[in-house]
N, C-alpha and C positions, 0 to 999 in steps of 0.2 A: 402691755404690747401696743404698739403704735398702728393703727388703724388707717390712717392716710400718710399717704406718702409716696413721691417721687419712682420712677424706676427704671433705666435703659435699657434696650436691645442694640449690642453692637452691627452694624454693618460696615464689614471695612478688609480692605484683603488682605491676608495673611501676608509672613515674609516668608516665601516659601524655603524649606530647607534653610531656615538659616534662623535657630533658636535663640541664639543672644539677640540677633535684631526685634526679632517678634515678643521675646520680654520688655524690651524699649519703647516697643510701641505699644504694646497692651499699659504698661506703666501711664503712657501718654494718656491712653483711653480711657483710663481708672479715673487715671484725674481728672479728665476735661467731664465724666459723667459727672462726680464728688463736685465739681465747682458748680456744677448747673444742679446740683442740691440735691441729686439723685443717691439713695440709701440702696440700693441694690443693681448692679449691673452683669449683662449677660452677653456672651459670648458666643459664637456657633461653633458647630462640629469642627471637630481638630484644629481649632484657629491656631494652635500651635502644634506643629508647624506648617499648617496648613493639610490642606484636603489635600490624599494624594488621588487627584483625578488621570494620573497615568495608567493606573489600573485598567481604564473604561477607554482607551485611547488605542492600545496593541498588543501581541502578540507577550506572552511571559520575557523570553528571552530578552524581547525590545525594554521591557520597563526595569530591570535590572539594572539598565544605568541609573536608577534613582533608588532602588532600591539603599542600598549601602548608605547614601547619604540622611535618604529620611529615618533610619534607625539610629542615626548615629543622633536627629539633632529632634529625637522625641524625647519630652522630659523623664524626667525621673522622680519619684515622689522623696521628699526629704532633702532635694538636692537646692546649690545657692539659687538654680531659676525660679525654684518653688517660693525660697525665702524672698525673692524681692518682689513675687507678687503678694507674698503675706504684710511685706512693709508696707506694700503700696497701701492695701485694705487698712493698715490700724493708720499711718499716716492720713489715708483720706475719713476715717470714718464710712466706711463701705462696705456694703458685703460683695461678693464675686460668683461668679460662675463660669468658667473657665472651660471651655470644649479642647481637648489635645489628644494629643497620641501621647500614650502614658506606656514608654518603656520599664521593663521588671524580668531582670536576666536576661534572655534571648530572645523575648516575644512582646509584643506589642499589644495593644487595646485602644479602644476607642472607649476615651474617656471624660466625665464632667468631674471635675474640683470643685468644694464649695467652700468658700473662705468666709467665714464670717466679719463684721467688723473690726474685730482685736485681732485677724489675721491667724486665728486657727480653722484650720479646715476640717471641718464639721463633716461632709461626707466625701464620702472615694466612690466614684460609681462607675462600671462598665458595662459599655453596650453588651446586652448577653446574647445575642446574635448577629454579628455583621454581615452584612445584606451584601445578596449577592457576591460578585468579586471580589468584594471588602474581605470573604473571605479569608483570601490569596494573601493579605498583610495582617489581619487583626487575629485575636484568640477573642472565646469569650468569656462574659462575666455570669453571675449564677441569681437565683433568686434573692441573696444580700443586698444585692445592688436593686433591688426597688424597693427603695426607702426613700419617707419623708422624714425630714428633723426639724424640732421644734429651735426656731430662734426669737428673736428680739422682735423682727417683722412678721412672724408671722409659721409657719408650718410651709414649707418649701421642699419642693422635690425635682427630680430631673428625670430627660428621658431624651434618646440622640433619634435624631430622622427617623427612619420608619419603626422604629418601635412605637411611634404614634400610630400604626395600622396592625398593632397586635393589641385585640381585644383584650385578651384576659391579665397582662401585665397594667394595660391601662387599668384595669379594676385593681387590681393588686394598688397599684397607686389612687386610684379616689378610697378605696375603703380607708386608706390611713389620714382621711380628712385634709388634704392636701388643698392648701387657699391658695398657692402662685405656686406654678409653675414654670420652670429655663426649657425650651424645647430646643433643643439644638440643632442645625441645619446646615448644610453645604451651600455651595450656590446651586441656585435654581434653574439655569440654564444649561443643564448636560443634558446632551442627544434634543437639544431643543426640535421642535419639529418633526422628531421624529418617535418620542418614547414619552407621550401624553401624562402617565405617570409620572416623570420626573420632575415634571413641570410646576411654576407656582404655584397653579392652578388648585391640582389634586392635596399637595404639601402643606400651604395654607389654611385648605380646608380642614387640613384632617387637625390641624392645629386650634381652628377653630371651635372644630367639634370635639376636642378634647376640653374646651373649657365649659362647651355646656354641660357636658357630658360628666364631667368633675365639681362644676360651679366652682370655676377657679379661673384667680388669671392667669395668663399665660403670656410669657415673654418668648417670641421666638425669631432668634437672631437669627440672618445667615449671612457669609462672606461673599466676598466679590472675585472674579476672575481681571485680574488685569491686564494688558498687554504684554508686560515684563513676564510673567506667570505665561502666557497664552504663549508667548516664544520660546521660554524653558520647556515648557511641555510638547509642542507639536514642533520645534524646529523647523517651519516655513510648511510644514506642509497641509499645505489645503484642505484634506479632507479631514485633519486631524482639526484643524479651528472650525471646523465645520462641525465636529460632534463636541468642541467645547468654544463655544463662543464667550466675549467680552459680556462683563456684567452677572448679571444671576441674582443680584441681592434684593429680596422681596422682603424684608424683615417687618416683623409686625408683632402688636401688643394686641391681644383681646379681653375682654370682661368677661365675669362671668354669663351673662343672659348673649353671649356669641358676637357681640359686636365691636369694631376694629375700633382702638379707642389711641390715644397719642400724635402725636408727630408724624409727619410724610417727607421722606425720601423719596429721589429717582433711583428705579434698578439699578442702573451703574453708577451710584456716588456715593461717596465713603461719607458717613457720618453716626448719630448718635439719634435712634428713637428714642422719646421721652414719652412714658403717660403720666398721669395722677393718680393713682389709685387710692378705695376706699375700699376695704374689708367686709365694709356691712354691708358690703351690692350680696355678697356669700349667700346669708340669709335668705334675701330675697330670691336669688336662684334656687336653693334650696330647695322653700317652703313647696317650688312647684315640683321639681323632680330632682331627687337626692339617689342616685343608680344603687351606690355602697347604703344605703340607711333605708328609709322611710318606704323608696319604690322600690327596693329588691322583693325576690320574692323565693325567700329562702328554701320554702317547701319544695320548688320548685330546679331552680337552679343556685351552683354554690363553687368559691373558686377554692381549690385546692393548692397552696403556695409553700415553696420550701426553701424558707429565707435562711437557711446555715451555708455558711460560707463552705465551696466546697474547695478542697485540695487534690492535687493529682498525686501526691505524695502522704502517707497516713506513718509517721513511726508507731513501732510495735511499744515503744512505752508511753507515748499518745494515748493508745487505742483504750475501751473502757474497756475494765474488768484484766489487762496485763501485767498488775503488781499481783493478784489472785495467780492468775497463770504462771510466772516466774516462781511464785515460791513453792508452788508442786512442783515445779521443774528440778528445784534444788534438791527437794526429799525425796520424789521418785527415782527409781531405782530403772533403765531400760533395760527393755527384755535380754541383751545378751549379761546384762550385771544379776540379772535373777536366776539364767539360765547356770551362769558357772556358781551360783549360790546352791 
């Protein structure tokens, strides 16, 4: 396993509602991190096909004109948008993290793909509660979806916006020894001024403190609002750019021992965080406070997790113990077959 090594955080705006173009440019982005030597790059929340910030803007009836659209151009797993971002990975030598709206029959998710090098995608993860209004477009995901897997780089896992302020998923994630971390993000600028939590500020932190708190690093992208974006969504009206303003993108790398380590961007400029990482800073976070290991304190407190995938639908020859069932069925006899005996 390779120990040091390169790694980006995307900042850059999605094409909104418009998923061919956003594979085009995520393609771009693959390779411009791949040529600047970087072995792992990461995306923010739904960069495909973007944040749907309409939600947090009006009225249900009012966002239904975007509705329709943004379903129709969220991926699909298996499908050719999937396969050219798995080219792009084995063509550049890169692993991916991909934040989207991951369509499956009639329901949506907020979702991370992680594509390894060779362009297999190693996990499927959903946010297992979309926050707030989010709930209005997403379904969610279950305890399966907080897992870390082992690759080439290292032990990687994910987790979208505020599931960084749920305690006990976060432990769910450090106990499986998790070294880097994709934190996924929006932009940082809605209800600016006026909804303190949504802001850099609190989001960063928490990101932050998810790497001491894990002794891991942490890649945490987020996208950008752009003008083109800001006139789709509020069509001239004032108060509407007023609860989503230009800009948002705070994107940032951290180390383990909490400190902001790579490349500086400005909020509003699309580009590419780089840092350098080194595996062995792990340890040294560690040896002081390890939450999952060494400082837990099991007598005391203990997380309860239940990572089977769950289904809304169970067939009856699925279920355990139903070949049992079926073949009484066949030799029983029902009461009115006993009755006329």
């Amino acid at each position: 396993m390779t120990k040091q090594f390169k790694v980006a955080a995307v900042q850059a705006a999605p094409c909104f509602l418009d998923l061919d173009a956003g594979i085009d440019k995520a393609v771009r982005l693959i390779e411009e991190a791949a040529s600047a030597g970087a072995r792992l790059v990461a995306f923010s929340e739904t960069w495909l096909p973007g944040y749907p910030n309409y939600i947090w803007l009006g009225p249900v009836a009012w966002q239904m004109q975007f509705a329709g659209r943004y379903f129709e151009n969220s991926i699909v797993a298996g499908s050719d948008h999937e396969k050219r971002l798995a080219d792009a990975c084995r063509k550049n030598n890169i692993q991916l993290s991909m934040g989207c709206s991951e369509r499956d029959g009639g329901s949506l998710y907020i979702a991370q793909w992680h594509f390894d090098e060779t362009g297999t995608v190693v996990n499927r993860r959903r946010k297992l509660k979309p926050t707030h209004v989010e709930r209005t477009v997403y379904g969610e995901g279950d305890g399966s979806d907080l897992a870390v897997v082992e690759t080439s780089l290292g032990r990687i896992g994910q987790l979208a916006c505020w599931e960084h302020l749920q305690p006990l998923s976060k432990y769910a994630m450090y106990a499986q020894n998790e070294q880097i971390h994709c934190a996924a993000w929006p932009n940082l600028h809605l209800y600016k001024g006026t909804a303190y939590a949504l802001g850099h500020e609190v989001n960063n932190a928490a990101s932050m403190i998810y790497a001491v708190e894990g002794g891991c690093f942490v890649l945490a992208p987020c996208s950008l609002v752009t003008r083109d974006i800001q006139d789709e969504l509020c069509q001239g009206d004032p108060e509407k750019e007023a609860l989503c303003p230009l800009g948002g993108g705070y994107t940032r790398i951290y180390a383990p021992d909490g400190q902001e380590i790579g490349t500086q961007i400005a909020q509003d400029e699309e580009g590419l965080v780089f840092a350098d990482i080194d595996l062995g800073m792990i340890a040294f976070a560690k040896a002081a406070a390890d939450p999952a290991g060494h400082y837990a304190k099991r007598d005391a407190t203990r997380l309860l997790l239940n990572r089977k995938k769950q289904r809304p639908v169970v067939a009856f020859d699925d279920a355990p113990g139903w070949e049992d069932a079926s073949e009484l069925a066949t030799v029983r006899q029902s009461p009115m077959e006993e009755a006329a005996e």
